[in-house]
N, C-alpha and C positions, 0 to 999 in steps of 0.2 A: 239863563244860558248855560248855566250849571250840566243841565241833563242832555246836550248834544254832545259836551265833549267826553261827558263819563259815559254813554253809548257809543259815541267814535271808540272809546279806551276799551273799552268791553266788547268789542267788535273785534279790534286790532289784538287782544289779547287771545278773542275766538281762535283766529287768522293764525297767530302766530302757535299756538296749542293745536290744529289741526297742520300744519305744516310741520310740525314734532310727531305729532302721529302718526302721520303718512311716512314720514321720514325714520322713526322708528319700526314702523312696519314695512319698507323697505328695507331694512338692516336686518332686520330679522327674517323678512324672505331670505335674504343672501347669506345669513350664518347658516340657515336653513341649506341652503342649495351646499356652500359650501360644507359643512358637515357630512351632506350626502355622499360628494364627492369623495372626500377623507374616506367614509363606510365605504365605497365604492372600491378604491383606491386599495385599503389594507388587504379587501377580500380578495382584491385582482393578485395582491402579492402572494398572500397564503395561499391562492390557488396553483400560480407561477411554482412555488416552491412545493407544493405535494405535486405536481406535475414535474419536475426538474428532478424529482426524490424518484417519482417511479419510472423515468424515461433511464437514469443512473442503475439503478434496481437490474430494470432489463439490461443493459448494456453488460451489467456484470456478469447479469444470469446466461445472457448468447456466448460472452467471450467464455465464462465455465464450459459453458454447454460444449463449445465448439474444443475447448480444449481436452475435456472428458471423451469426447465421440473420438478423439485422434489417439485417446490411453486406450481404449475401449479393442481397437487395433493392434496396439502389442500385446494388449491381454490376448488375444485371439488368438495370436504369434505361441506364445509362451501355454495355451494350453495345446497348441497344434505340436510343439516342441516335446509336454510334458507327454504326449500321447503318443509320440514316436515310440519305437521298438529296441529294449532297454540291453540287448544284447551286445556283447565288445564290438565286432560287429560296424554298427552306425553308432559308434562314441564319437569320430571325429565329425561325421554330419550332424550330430545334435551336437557338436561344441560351435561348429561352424554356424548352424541355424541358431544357438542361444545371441554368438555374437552381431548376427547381423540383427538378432532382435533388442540386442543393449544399442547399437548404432541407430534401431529405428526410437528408440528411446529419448536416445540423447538429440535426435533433429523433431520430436517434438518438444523436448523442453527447448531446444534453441530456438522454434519459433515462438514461444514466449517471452524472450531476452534471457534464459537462464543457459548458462555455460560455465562448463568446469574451467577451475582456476590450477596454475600446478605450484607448489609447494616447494618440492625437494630441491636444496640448492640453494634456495632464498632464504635471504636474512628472516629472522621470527617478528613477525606481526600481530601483533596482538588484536587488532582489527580484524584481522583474516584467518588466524589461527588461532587454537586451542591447545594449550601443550598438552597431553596426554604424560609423556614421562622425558628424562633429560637423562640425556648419556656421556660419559665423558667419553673421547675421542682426540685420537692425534691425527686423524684423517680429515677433519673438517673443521674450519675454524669453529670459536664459540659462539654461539646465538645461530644459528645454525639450519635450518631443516634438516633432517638426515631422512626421516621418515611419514609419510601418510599413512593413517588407519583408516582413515575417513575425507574424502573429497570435498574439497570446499566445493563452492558453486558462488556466483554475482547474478544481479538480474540488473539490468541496465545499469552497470557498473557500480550497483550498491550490494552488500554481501548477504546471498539470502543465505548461505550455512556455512559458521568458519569449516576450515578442514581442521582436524585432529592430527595432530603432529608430536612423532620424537622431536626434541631438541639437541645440538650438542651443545657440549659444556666444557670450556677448556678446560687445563688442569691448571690455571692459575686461579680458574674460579671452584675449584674443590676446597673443603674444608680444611685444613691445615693436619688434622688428629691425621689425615695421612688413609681414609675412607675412603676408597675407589667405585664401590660400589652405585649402581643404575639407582638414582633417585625419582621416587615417582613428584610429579609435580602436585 
């Protein structure tokens, strides 16, 4: 009676080894699909982002574009200006004509967000200004603006160029030796 239950056992042992198999082989379809998915998945992203990289690309290259075409216009202005007739004459029409072409200047940088900032008067910022030189003065308190050489500018209120600035300097903050003298910064 021996050999019915060691064929049951060896049956049962079949059974349960082909139910590992199948079951392994399920597992392994699914790491399979799932892997794909993953492959599927990274390519979708790398693809996303060289698409997101070239749609940015353009967007920068139209808003140049569109900001060049509106320069392109005062250059036009300024050679119409330079090819005016050099005689005393029309000096105040070609001063007249330079002006309104700085004016057409300055409303295309303002459609950009750049706009002149003004200095003189205002305490020194070192954020927004660049001292160029420091003067002593009994006209203006010390730290001072007294002067622009150079215009600052903001672009949506972060500074795209300090302006270049005198400073004044009171005379308490002079050197003692009794030196009057414009120190360059």
């Amino acid at each position: 009676m021996d050999e019915p239950t060691e064929t049951h056992a060896s049956d049962a042992r079949e059974d349960e080894r082909g139910r590992l198999q199948a079951a392994l082989e399920e597992k392994s379809r699914e790491v399979e699909s799932l892997r794909d998915r993953y492959l599927r998945a990274v390519a979708d992203l790398e693809n996303y982002r060289k698409r997101a990289q070239r749609e940015r690309e353009e967007l920068i290259r139209a808003a140049e574009e569109g900001l060049l075409y509106e320069l392109l216009a005062v250059l036009d202005n300024f050679e119409r200006a330079l090819g005016a007739p050099r005689d005393s004459q029309h000096f105040d029409g070609f001063v007249s004509g330079v002006e309104l072409i700085h004016q057409q200047l300055l409303k295309v940088l303002e459609k950009s967000g750049v706009v002149p900032f003004s200095s003189v008067g205002q305490p020194f910022d070192p954020e927004r200004h660049e001292a160029v030189m420091r003067v002593e003065t009994r006209e203006a308190e010390g730290n001072t603006v007294l002067e622009e050489m150079r215009r600052g500018y903001v672009r949506n209120g972060r500074v795209l160029r300090p302006a270049q600035v005198t400073v004044a300097v009171s005379t308490a903050e002079l050197p003692a030796d009794g030196d009057r003298a414009v120190e360059d910064s």
